[in-house]
C-alpha distance (Angstrom), angle and dihedral (degrees) to the residues before:
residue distance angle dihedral
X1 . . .
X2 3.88 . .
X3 3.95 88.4 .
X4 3.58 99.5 48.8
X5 3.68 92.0 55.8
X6 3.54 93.7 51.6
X7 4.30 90.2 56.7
X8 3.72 80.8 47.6
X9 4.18 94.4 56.9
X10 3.72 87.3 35.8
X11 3.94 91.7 49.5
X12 3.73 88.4 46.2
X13 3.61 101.6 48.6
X14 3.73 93.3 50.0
X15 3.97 89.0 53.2
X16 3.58 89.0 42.9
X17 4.27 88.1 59.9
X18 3.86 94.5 36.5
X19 3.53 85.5 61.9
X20 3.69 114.2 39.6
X21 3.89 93.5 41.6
X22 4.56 95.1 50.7
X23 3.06 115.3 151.0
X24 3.59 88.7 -120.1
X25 3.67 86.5 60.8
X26 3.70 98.4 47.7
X27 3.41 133.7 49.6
X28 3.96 120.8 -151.8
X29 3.73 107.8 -133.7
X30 3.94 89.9 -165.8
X31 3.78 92.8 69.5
X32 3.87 138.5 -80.8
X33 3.64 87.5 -66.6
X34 4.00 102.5 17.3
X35 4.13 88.2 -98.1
X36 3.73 114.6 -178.6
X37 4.03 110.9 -88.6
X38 3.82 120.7 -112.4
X39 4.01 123.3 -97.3
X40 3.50 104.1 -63.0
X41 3.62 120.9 -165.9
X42 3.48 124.7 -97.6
X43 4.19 101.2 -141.9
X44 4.09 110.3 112.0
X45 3.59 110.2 -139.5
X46 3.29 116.7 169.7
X47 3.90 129.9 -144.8
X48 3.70 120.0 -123.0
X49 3.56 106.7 -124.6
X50 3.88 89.1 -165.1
X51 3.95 76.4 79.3
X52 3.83 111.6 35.4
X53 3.73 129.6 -16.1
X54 3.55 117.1 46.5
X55 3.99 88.2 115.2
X56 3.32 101.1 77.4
X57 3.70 93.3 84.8
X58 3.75 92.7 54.1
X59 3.97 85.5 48.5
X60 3.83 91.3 46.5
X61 3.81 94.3 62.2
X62 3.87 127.4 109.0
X63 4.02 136.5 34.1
X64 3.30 111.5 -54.5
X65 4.21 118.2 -165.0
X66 4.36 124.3 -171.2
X67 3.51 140.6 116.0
X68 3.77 119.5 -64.2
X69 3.52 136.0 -158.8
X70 4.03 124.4 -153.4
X71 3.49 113.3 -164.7
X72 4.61 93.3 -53.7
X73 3.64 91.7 -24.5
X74 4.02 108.4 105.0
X75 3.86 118.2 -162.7
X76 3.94 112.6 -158.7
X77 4.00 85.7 -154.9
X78 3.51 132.0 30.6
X79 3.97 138.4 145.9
X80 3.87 138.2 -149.1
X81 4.29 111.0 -164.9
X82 3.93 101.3 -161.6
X83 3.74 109.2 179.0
X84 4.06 132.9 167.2
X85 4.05 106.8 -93.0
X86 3.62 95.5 177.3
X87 3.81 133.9 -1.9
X88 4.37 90.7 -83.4
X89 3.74 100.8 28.7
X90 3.52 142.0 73.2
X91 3.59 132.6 -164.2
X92 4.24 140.8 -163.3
X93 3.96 126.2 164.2
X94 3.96 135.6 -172.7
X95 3.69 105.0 -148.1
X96 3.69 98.5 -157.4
X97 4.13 102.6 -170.6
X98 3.11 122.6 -124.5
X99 3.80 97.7 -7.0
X100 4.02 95.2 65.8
X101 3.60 137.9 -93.4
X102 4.10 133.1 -80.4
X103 4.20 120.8 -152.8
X104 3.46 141.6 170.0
X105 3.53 124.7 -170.2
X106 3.97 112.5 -171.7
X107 4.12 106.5 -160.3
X108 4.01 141.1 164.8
X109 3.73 108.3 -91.2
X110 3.84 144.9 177.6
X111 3.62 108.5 -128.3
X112 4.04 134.0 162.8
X113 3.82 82.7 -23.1
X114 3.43 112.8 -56.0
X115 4.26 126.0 93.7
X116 3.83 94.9 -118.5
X117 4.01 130.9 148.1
X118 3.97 121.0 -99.3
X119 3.42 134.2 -174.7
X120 4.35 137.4 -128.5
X121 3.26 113.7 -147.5
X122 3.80 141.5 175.8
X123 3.79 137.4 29.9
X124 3.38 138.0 173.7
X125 3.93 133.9 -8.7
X126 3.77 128.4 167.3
X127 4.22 90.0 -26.1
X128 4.31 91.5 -48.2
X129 3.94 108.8 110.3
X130 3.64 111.3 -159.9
X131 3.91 115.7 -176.6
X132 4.07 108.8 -172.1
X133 4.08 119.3 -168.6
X134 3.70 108.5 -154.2
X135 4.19 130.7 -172.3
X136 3.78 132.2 -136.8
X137 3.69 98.0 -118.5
X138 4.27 102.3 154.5
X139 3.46 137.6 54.7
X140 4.07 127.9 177.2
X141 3.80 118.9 170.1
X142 3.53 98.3 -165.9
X143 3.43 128.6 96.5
X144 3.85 97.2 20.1
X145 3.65 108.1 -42.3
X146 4.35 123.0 -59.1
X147 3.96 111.4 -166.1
X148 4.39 111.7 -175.1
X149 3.42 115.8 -151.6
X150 4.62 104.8 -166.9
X151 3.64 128.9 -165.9
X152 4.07 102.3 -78.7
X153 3.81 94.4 -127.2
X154 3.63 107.5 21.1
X155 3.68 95.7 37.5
X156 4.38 122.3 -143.9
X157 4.29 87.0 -35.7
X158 3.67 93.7 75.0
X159 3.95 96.1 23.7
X160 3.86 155.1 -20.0
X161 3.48 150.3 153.9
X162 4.03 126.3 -128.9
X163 4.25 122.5 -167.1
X164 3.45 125.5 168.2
X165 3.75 125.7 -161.4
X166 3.65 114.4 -134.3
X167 4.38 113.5 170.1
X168 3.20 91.8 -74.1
X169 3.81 110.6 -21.5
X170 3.91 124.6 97.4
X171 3.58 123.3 -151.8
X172 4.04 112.8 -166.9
X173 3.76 122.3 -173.2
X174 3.86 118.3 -176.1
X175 4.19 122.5 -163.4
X176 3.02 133.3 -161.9
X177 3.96 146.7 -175.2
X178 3.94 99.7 177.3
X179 4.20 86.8 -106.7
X180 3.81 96.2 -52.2
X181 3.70 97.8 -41.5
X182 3.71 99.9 105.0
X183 4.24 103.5 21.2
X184 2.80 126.7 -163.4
X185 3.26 99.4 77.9
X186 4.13 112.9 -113.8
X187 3.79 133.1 -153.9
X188 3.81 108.5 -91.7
X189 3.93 106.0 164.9
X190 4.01 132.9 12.4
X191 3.46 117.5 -169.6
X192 3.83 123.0 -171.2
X193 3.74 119.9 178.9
X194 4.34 151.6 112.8
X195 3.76 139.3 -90.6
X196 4.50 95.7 -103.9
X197 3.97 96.5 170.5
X198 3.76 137.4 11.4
X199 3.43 98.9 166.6
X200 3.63 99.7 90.8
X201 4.05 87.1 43.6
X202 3.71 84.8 55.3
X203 3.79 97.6 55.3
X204 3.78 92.9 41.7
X205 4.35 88.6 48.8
X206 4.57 86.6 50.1
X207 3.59 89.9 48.7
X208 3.65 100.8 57.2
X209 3.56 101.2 21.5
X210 3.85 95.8 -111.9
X211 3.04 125.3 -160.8
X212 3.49 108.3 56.8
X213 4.25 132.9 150.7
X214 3.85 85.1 -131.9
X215 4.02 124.6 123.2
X216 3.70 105.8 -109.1
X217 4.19 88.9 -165.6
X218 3.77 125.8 9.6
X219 3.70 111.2 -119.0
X220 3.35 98.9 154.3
X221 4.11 92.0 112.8
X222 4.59 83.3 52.1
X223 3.80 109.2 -140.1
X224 3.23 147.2 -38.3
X225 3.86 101.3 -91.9
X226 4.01 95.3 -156.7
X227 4.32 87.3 52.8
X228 4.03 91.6 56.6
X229 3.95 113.6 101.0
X230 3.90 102.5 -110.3
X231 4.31 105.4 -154.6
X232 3.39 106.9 -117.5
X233 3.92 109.3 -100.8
X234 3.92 94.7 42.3
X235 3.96 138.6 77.9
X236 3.49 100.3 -131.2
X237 4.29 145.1 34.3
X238 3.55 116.6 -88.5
X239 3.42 90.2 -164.9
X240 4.15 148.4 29.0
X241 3.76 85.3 -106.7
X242 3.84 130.6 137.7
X243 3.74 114.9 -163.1
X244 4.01 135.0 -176.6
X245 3.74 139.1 165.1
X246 3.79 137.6 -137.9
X247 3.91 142.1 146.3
X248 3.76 87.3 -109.8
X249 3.89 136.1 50.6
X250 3.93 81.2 -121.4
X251 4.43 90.8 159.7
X252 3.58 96.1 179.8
X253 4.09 94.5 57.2
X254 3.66 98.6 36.1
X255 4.08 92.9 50.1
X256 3.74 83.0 60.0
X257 4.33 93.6 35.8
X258 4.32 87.2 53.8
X259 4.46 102.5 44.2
X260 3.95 89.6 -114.0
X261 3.62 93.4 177.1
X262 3.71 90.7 -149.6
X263 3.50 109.1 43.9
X264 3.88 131.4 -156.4
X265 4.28 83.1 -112.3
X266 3.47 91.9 61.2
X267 3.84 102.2 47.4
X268 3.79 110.7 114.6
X269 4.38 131.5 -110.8
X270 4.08 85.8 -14.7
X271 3.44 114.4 132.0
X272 3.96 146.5 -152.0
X273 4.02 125.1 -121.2
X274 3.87 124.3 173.7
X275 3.46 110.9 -160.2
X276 4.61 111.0 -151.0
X277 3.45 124.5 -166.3
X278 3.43 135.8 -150.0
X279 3.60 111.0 -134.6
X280 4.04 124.5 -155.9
X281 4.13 130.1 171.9
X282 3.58 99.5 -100.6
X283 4.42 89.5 64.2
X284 4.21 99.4 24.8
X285 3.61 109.3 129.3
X286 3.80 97.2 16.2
X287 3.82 129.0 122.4
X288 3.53 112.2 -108.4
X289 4.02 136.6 -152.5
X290 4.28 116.2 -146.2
X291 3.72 110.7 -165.3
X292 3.76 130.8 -165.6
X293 3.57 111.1 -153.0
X294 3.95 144.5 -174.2
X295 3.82 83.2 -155.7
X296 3.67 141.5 41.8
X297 3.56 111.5 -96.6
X298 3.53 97.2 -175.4
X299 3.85 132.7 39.7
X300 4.01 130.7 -121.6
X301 3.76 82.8 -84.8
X302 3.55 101.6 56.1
X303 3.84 92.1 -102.5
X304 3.65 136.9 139.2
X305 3.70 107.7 -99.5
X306 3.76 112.0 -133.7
X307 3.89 104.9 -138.6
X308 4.11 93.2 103.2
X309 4.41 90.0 -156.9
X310 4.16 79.2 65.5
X311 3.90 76.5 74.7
X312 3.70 96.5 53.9
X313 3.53 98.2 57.1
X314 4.13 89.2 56.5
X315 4.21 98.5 120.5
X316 3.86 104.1 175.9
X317 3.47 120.1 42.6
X318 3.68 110.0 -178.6
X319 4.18 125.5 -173.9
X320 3.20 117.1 -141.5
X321 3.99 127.7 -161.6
X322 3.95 126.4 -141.3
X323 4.04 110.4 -83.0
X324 4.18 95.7 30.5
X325 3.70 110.8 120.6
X326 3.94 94.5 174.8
X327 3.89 148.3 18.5
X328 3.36 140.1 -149.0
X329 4.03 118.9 -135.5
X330 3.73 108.7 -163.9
X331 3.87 127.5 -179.8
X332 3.93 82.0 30.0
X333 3.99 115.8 165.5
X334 3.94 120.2 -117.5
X335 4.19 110.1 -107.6
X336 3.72 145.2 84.2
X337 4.09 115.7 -51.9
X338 3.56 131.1 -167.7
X339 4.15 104.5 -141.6
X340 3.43 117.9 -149.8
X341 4.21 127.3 179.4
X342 3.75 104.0 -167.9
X343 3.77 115.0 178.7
X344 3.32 121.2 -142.1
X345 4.20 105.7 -134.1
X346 3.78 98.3 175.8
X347 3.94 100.2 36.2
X348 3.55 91.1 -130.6
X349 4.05 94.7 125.0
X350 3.79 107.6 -111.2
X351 3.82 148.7 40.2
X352 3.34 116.3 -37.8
X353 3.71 154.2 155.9
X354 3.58 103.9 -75.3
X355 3.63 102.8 27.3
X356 3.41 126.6 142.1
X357 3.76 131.9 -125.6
X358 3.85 154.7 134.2
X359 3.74 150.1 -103.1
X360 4.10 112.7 -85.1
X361 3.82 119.4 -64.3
X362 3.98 123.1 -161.9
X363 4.15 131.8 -179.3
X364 3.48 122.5 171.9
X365 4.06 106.8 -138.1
X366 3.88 114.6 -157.0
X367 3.75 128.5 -164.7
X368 3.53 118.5 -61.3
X369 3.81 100.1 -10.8
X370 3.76 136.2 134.9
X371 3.77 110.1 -124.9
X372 4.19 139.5 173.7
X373 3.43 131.2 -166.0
X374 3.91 121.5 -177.5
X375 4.07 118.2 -150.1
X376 3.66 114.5 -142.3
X377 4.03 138.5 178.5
X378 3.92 91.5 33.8
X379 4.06 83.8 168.6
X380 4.25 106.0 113.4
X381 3.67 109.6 104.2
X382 3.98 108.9 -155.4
């Protein structure tokens, strides 16, 4: 009976996505069949927010959930959580596992003179940290609302970001030109998807008075030129990148290591949650998924509930690998999760008959803290 409700959810939740991410519903802003953009040029001017702008980080807010498409790799599901972290910035992460971590923060900013919005992207892949610093440089009112956020020293030619605000559909284009090796700048991520859940956006934006017209970082002096990652071959940075290497996606040494001017120990109200797990013989060696949810996924019994929008509200999704008993969510926002260990049985990357999991887990997470939870009993096979 279990299993049959679980190919109902999973059924369900793939008809949910088909639907609410049509083509007729969304438009992709990287072209009819994501081509690569023309030349753009590489000056950085930044908009004056003062003027137009400043509300894209009131339209950024909330969970957002659609299909997503890294470089020719196309995710049927996928979810961005951006939520207020102080009263000018706004934050979102995709904690990958045991590959590394992605973020963007989007924030109010002094920059070659004018109060204008930038963006922080990057983080941690494989042991390389890369920490970006982008500029709002484009704004079109037509057609919703499209906001372009370029490279903050080499400008759109060695990268940029493009979202347009539709109601309540994001589209999200990434570019990129590996730093300057390889401009123009080429599509590297499409995401297409809805506005699910404000409320915990909501509660994040009352508690720290978001939003606010207020510089979040001073960059009015730009960077320091000697801290930029120069490409090997050239004199000078290409790009407002920070780069460093280790064995081990270790954040809080390799922010430090690369010159990120705005390190992950300085980032306001986020927190830190380590997730253990309990292993036993029946799941050793297998790959495992670690959710964060708003909802219970499971039941007291360690069952798949059978409500499928319990599914939606999943906003960490970590991977991971055979051998890893525990992982590490950085940049994490303050509130009430739902933890979930799913193990993946058959390898083949989701839920599915024959999975392995556990009764419900909650922690509350509060602003700038350092917090653990261990998951035990993972022993219910759905």
């Amino acid at each position: 009976m279990k299993n049959k409700i679980l190919n109902q959810i999973i059924l369900l939740v793939a008809v949910v996505f088909i639907v609410s991410c049509s083509t007729e519903d969304i438009r992709n802003i990287a072209g009819p069949k994501g081509e690569t953009p023309p030349t753009l040029p590489t000056e950085v001017n930044p908009i004056d927010i003062n003027e137009d702008g400043f509300d894209f980080l009131e339209k950024m807010q909330g969970q957002w959930t659609g299909t997503n498409r890294v470089i020719a790799d196309d995710y049927e599901w996928f979810s961005f959580d951006y939520r207020a972290n102080s009263p000018s910035s706004i934050h979102g992460i995709f904690d990958g596992g045991s590959m590394g971590n992605l973020l963007t923060t989007f924030y109010v900013a002094d920059f070659k003179g004018k109060r204008t919005l930038m963006a922080r992207n990057g983080g941690v892949l494989s042991g390389i940290y890369r920490i970006s610093y982008f500029v709002l440089d484009k704004i079109d009112n037509s057609n919703g609302k499209y906001f372009r956020f370029v490279d903050a020293k080499g400008g759109a030619n060695t990268m940029f970001m493009e979202l347009r605000f539709k109601q309540d559909s994001l589209y999200f284009n990434a570019y990129t030109s590996r730093l300057g090796l390889q401009s123009p700048a080429s599509r590297h991520m499409t995401f297409k998807g809805k506005r699910n859940d404000m409320e915990l956006a909501n509660t994040a934006a009352q508690a720290v008075g978001f939003p606010q017209n207020v510089p979040a970082w001073d960059f009015s002096n730009g960077f320091v030129e000697e801290n930029l990652y120069v490409n090997p071959g050239q004199s000078e940075a290409q790009s407002a990148s920070f780069l460093a290497q280790s064995e081990t996606n270790d954040v809080f040494n390799l922010s430090f290591e690369s010159g990120d001017p705005w390190r992950i120990d300085q980032q306001p109200y986020l927190a830190i949650l380590n997730v253990k797990i309990e292993m036993n013989p029946t799941i050793q060696g297998k790959g495992m998924i670690v959710n964060l949810s708003k909802e219970a996924l499971t039941d007291n019994n360690g069952y798949f509930v059978s409500d499928p929008t319990a599914f939606d509200s999943v906003l960490q999704f970590a991977d991971l690998t055979s051998g890893e008993t525990e992982y590490l969510f950085t940049y994490q926002h303050p509130g009430t999760y739902h933890v979930n260990v799913t193990v993946d049985m058959d390898g083949n990357g989701f839920i599915s008959d024959g999975d392995i999991t556990h009764a419900d887990q909650v922690i509350t997470v509060t602003p700038e803290g350092t917090h653990e939870i261990t998951i035990t009993n993972i022993n219910v096979e759905n």
